[in-house]
N, C-alpha and C positions, 0 to 999 in steps of 0.2 A: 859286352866287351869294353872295359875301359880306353881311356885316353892313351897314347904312349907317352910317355917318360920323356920331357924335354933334353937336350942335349946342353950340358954346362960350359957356357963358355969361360967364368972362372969360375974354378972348385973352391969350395967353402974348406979352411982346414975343419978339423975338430975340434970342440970346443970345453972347455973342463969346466964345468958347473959344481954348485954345492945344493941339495935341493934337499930341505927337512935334515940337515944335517949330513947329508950322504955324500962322496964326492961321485961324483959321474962325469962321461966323456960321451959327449953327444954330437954325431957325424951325421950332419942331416943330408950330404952326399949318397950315403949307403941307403939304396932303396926299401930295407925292411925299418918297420920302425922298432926302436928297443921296445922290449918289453916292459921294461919299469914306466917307459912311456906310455904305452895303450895299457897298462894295466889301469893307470891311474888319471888316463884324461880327462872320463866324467868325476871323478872324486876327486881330483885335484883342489889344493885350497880348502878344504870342509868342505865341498859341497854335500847338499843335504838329502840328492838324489840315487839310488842306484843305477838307473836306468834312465834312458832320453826317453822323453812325452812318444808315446804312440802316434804314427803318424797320420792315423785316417780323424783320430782327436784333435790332433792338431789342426788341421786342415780343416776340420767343422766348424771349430773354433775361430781360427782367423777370420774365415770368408763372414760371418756373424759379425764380427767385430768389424771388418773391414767395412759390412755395411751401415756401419754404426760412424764411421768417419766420414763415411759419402755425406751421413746426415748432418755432424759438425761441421762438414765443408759448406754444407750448403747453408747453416744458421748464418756462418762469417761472413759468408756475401750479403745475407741480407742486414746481420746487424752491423756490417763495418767493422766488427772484431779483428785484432791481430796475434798472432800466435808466434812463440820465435821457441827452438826447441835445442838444445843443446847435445850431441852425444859426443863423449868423453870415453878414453879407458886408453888401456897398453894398444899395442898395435896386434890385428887378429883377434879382436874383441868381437866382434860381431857387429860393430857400429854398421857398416855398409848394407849389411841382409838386414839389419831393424829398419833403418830407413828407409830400403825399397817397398819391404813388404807395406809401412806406413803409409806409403803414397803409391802403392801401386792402382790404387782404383779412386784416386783422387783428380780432379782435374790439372793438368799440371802449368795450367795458366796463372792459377791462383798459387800452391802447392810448389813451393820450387827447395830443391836443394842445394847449399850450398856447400865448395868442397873446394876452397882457397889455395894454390900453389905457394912456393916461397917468393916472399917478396921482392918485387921491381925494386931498383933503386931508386926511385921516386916515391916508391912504398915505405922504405928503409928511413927515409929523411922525414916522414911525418910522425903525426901521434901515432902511439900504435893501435889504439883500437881503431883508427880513423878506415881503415879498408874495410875490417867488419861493417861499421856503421854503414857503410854505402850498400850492403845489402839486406838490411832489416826490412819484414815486413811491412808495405803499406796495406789501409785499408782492405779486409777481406783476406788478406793472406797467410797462410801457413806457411812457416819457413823454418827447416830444418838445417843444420851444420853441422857437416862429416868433418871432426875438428872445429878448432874457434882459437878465442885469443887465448884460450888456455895450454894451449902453444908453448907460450912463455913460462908457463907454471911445471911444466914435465920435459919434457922433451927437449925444448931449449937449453934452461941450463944444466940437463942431465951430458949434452952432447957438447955444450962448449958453447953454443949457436948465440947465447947474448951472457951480458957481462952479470956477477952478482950483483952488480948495481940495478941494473935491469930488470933485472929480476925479484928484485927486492920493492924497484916502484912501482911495477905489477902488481906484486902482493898487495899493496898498501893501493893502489887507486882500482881494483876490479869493484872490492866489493861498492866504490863510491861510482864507479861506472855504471854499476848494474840495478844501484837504487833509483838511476836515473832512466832506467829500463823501464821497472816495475811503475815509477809514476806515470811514465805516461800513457800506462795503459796499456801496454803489450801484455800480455801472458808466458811467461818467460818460466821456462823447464831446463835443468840442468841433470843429464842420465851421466854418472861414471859408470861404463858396461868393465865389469871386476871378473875375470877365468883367475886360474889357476898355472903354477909355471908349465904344468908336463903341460897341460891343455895346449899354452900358447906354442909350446914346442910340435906337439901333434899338428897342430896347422902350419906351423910354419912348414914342418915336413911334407903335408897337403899339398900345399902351395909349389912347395919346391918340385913335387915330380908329377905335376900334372901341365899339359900342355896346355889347358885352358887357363889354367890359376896362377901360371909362372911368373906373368906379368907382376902379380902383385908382391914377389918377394921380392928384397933389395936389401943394398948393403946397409940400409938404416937396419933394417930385422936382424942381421947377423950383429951389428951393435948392441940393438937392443936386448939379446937373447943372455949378454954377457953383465949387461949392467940394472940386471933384473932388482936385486939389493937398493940400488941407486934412485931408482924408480920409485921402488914402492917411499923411498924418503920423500920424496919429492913429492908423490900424490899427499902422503899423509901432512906434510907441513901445506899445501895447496888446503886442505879441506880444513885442518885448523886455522885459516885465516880467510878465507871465502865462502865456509859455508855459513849463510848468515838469514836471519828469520826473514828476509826481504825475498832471498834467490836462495833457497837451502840445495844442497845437493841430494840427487835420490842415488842410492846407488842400487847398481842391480847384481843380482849374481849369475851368469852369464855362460857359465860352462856346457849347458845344453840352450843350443840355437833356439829351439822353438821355446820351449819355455819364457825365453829372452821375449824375444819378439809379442805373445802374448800381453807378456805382464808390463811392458814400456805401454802399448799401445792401452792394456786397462788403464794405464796410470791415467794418459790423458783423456782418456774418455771419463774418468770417474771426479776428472778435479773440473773438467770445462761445463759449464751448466748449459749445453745445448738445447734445442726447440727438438721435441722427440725423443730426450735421450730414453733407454730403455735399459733402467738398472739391472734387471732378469737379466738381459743378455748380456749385457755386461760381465755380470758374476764380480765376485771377492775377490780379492789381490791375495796373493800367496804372499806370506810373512817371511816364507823361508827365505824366500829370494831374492825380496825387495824392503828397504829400509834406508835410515840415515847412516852416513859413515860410520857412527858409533856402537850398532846395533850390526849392519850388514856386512862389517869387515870381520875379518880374525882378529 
């Protein structure tokens, strides 16, 4: 027996989208989902799946891999390595499920995530990377970020949140930020997690009328749902000026969860040259799903 259906204390109007051409009115109040939406939430975007990963494959799979990051956790303690991991994408991407599953059997002394609220006004008045930097990896650590200063690059001035100027010396000082990453030695991952629109429409519907997952909808998600266009501008001129041979971006294609999850965590296991690594279990990176902006987008 399922959850019950939270009760709305404001109602979402309906919302008049254009999706592959089509117009549509999408009322994510009305408890069934449209069918143009569950027809197409794994296919959404090209994806290149019919069907979500099996799930007792999946599950085999993970716990294998997972034991495969206990062993990278334990190289970094000993060689002092640092790791700093980036996940990116729309909102309803899957960022928060890849990271748990990431670190769920990691020690979480070492292994920390980070997931920044909006900034203090004391925050506001410095550099702006300057809050990030205060939680990058020391020695030994694995550090993950639900979000990052890429912030500024989507979201921001998608919603007004900083000036085109702002935005503009973002552009122009990340990639000189992030060469200063890479010298000193950090291991430095940049994941944009890429669905499709019905996809992120289906979750947000999830979201909405479940008692457990309600929390996570918000008036940004009915924003975002409208300036879906606006966005993808804004990622694409983001990757033409950030993605760079120093900190390239990976992107992933994202519209079945498990798959997702799998292939971030191949990533890192197959680029970190850990004591033990064990390529067999490992396995080969799916092509379909993972690649540079140029190759992995539409």
């Amino acid at each position: 027996m399922g959850n019950p259906s939270p009760k709305f204390e404001t109602p979402v109007k309906p919302i008049k989208l254009v999706i592959d051409g089509k117009k549509r009115v999408f009322d994510i109040d009305d408890p069934k989902l449209p069918d143009w939406v569950d027809d197409m939430e794994l296919k959404a975007g090209g994806y290149p799946y019919d069907s979500k990963m099996d799930k007792s494959d999946y599950e085999d799979t993970l716990e294998k891999l997972q034991v495969e990051l206990v062993k990278l956790q334990s190289w970094m303690q000993k060689s002092g390595e640092r790791v700093l991991v980036l996940f990116e994408g729309r909102d309803a991407a899957g960022k928060g499920g890849t990271i748990f599953v990431t670190r769920q059997y990691m020690n979480p002394r070492t292994a920390r995530n980070v997931a920044l609220t909006k900034p203090t006004e004391t925050e506001r008045g410095q550099w702006y990377f300057q809050r990030h930097v205060a939680h990058f990896p020391t020695s030994g650590e694995f550090v993950t970020f639900d979000r990052s200063w890429y912030n500024r690059a989507g979201v921001e001035p998608v919603m007004g949140f900083c000036t085109p100027e702002q935005h503009e010396k973002f552009l122009e000082e990340a990639p000189l930020f992030e060469k200063g990453i890479v010298a000193d030695g950090i291991r430095f991952f940049k994941f944009w997690l890429t669905i499709g629109q019905e996809t992120q429409l289906g979750r947000f519907h999830d979201r909405r009328h479940s008692a457990l997952k309600a929390w996570k909808f918000s008036p940004m998600d009915v924003a975002g749902m409208e300036k879906w266009d606006e966005y993808t501008k804004a990622r694409d001129l983001m990757f033409e000026r950030t993605h760079t041979e120093h900190a390239p971006w990976t992107v992933v294609r994202a519209n079945d969860k498990r798959r997702l999850r799998l292939t971030v965590i191949r990533r890192l296991l197959l680029t970190i040259p850990y004591a033990g690594r064990d390529l067999d279990v490992i396995g080969a990176e799916d092509d379909k799903i993972i690649g540079a902006p140029s190759s992995a987008l539409r």
